[in-house]
N, C-alpha and C positions, 0 to 999 in steps of 0.2 A: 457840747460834745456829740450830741445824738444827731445834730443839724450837719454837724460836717460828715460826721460815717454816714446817711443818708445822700448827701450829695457825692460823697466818693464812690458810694455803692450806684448809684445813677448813671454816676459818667463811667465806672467801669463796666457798666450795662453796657452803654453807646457806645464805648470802645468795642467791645466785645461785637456785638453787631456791625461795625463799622467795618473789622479784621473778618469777621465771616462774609460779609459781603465784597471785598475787595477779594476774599481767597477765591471765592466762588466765580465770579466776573473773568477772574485770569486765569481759574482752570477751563471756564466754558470756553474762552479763547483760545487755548491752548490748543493747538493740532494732537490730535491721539496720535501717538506714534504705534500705528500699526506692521507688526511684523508678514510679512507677505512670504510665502513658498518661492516664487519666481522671481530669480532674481535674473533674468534674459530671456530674450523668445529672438529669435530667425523666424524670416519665412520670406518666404518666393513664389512667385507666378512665373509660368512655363510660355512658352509661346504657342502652342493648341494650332498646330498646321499654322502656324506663321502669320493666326489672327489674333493674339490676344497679346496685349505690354507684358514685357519681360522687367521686373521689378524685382530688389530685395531688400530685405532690412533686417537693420540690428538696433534693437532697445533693448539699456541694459539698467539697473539699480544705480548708478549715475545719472540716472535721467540723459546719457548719452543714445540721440540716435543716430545711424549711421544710413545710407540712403545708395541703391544703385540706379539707374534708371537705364534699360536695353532697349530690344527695339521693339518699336511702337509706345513706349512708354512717352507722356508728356514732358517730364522731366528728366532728360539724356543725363550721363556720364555720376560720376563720387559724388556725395553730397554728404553733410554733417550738420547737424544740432543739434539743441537741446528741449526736449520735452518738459512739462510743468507735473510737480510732483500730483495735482488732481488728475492730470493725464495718465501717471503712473497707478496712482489707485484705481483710478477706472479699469483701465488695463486687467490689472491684478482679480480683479472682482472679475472681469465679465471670463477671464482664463479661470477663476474658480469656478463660475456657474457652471460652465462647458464640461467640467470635470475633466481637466484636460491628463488625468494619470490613467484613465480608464479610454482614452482614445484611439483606434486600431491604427497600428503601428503600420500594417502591410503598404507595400511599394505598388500604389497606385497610380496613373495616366491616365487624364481623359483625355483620348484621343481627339475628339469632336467639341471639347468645349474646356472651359477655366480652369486650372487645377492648381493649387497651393499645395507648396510645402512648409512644414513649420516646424521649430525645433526647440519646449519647450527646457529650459534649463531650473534647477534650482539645488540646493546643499550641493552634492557631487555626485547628482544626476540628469540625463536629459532623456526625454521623452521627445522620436524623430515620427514627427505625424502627414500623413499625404490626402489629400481631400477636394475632391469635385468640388469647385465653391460657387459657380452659377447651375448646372444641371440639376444640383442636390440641394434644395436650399432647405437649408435646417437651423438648428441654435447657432452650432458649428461654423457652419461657411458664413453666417451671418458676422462671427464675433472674427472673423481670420481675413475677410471683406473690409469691417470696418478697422482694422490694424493696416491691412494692405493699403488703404487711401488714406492712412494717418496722417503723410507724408503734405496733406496738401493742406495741412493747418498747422504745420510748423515752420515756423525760421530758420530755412538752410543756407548754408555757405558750403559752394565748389570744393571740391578738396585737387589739390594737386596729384596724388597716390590715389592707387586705386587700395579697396574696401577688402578684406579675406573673408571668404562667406564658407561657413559649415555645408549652407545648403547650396543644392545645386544645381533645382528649374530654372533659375534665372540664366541660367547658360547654355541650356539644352540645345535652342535650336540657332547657330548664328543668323547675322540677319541677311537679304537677298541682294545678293551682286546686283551692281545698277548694270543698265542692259550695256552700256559701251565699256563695262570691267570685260562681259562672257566671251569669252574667244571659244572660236571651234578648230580644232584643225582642221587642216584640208581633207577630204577624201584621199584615200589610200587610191592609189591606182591598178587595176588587177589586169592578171592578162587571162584573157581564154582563153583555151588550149577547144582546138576544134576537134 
């Protein structure tokens, strides 16, 4: 009798270890479901006297991103995909570091150089932020830079419709008549009176 309750109490050892180790294994695998503030960001780049890509974007907690490309931008007209949910954490994190609730709000233009607009969303509020992003380089322009060229490590597909943007440097400045659009009128004809 004592030979089998030792051998039961053995293997129910090994079991026991067996179920702790298998619990353990699947929770290490297990993605932490982290709740994140932002659940969408906009933002756009201005044309800066008609030298810098007019761009815009929409990423939102679908992992949907939405893509415009103006002038000078390398990639023209709608675009659409899908970002990867490490794409989204990253995201989330680097708009945490930035402290993006405490970011001045005021209606800024660099005239002379890059300037983004961002618009960050989360619960049932947004935060509409504007920012020198090459003149000024700071944490800021650094994390609103690396959002703005997201675009070129993701898989997009053309969209037939165009994109509804909150924000609205990517439209500031249209882009330049080709030289055989400009017409002039003729000169007016005057008479002088002697």
């Amino acid at each position: 009798m004592t030979l089998v309750l030792n051998k039961f109490h053995k293997t129910s050892k090994t079991n026991c270890f067996v179920l702790f180790g298998v619990f353990l294994f699947t929770a290490c695998n297990r993605p932490a479901s982290t709740k994140y503030e932002i659940n969408k960001i906009e933002i756009a780049t201005g044309g800066c006297l008609r030298g810098c890509p007019v761009v815009g974007e929409i990423i939102d907690s679908t992992l949907t991103f939405k893509y415009y490309g103006g002038y000078k931008a390398k990639l023209q007209g709608y675009y659409e995909g899908k970002v990867s949910q490490g794409f989204w954490d990253t995201l989330n994190l680097k708009i945490k570091q930035i402290s993006f609730k405490k970011l001045d709000t005021s209606k800024y233009m660099e005239v002379d150089g890059e300037a983004a607009e961002a618009i960050f969303y989360w619960n049932n509020h947004k935060r509409h932020v504007f920012k020198s992003i090459y003149n000024d380089p700071d944490a800021v322009s650094h994390v609103l830079i690396w959002i703005i060229n997201s675009y070129k490590t993701i898989e997009l597909h053309k969209l037939k419709d165009s994109v509804s943007f909150e924000t609205g440097y990517q439209f500031m400045l249209p882009p330049r008549p080709k030289s055989d659009q400009v017409k002039f009128p003729p000169p007016k004809k005057y008479r002088y009176r002697k």
